[in-house]
GUVEXBA-758130 format. One record per residue (C-alpha): residue in three letters; x, y, z. Coordinates in Angstrom, 1 decimal, padded with zeros to 4 digits, m for minus. Layout:
BEGIN
+------+--------+--------+--------+
| sevo |      X |      Y |      Z |
+------+--------+--------+--------+
|  ALA |      X |      Y |      Z |
...
+------+--------+--------+--------+
This chain:
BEGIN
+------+--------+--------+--------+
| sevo |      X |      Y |      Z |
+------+--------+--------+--------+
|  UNK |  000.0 |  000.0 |  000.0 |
|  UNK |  002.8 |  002.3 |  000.5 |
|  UNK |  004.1 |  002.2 | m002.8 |
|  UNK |  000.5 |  002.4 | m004.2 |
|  UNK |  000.4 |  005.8 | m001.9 |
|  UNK |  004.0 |  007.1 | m003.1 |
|  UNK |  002.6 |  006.9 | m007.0 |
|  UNK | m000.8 |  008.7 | m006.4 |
|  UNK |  001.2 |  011.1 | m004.4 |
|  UNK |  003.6 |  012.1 | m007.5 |
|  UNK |  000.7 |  012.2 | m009.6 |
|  UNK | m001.3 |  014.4 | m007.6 |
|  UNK |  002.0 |  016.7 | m007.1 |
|  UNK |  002.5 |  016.5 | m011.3 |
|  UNK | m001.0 |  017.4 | m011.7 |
|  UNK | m001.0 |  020.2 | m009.3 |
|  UNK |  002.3 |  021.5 | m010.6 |
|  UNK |  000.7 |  021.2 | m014.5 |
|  UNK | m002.5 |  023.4 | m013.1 |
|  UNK | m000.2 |  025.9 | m011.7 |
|  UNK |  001.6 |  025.9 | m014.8 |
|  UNK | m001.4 |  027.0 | m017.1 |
|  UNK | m002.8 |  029.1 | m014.2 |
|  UNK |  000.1 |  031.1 | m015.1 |
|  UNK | m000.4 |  031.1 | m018.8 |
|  UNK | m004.0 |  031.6 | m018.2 |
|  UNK | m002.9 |  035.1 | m016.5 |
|  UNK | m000.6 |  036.3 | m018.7 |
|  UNK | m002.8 |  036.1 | m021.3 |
|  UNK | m005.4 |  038.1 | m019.4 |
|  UNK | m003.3 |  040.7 | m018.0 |
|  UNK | m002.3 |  041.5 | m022.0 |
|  UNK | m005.6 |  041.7 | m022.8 |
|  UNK | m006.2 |  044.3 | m020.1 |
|  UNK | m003.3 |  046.3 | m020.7 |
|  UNK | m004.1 |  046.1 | m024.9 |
|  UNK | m004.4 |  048.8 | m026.2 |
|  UNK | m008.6 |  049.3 | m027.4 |
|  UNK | m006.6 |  049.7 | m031.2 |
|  UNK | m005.5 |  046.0 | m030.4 |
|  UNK | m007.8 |  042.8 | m031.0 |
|  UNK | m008.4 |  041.1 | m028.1 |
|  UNK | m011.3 |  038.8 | m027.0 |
|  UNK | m011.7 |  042.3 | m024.7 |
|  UNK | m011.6 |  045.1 | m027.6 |
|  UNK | m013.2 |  042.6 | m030.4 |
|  UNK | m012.3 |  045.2 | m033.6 |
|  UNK | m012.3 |  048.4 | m034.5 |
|  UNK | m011.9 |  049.1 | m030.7 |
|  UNK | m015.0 |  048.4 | m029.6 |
|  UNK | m014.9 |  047.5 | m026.0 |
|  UNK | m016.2 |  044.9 | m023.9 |
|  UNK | m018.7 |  045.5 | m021.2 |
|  UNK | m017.3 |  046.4 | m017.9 |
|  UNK | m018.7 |  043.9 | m015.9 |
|  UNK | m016.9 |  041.6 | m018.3 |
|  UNK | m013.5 |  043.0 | m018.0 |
|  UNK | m014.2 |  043.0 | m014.0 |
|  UNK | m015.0 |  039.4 | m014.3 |
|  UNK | m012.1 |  039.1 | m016.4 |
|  UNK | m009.9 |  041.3 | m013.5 |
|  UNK | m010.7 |  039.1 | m011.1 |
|  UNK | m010.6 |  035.5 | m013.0 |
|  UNK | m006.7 |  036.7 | m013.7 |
|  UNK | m006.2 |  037.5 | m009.9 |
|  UNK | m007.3 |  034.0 | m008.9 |
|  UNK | m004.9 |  032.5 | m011.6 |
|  UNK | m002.5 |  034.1 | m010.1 |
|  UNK | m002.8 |  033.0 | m006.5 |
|  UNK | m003.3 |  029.6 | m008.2 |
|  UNK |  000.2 |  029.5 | m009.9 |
|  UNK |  001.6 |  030.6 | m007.0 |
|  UNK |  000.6 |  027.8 | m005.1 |
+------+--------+--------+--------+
């Protein structure tokens, strides 16, 4: 059983290390779309800088800052 243990225990650690990983991504992707410029197409300024609504782009602010926290650890 210990052995059993030790494997689900590396797996859970690869998994939670892989999460962490694209948390990361996941936030870097939304902190360039909210610092893009409106002139930039983003899934926040579509085209021809329109903008997003702001409850998305709070939604959005606070999706990135639990990424964040989440690649941190």
């Amino acid at each position: 059983m210990g052995a059993h243990s030790s494997t689900d225990d590396t797996l859970a650690a690869v998994e939670s290390d892989a999460v962490r990983v694209r948390a990361a991504v996941l936030a870097g992707q939304m902190t360039d779309w909210l610092s893009a410029s409106v002139l930039t197409t983003t899934p926040l300024y579509p085209e021809h800088g329109d903008k997003c609504s702001a409850e998305l782009e709070n939604w959005c602010r606070s999706a990135r800052d639990v990424m964040e926290a989440l690649a941190r650890g």
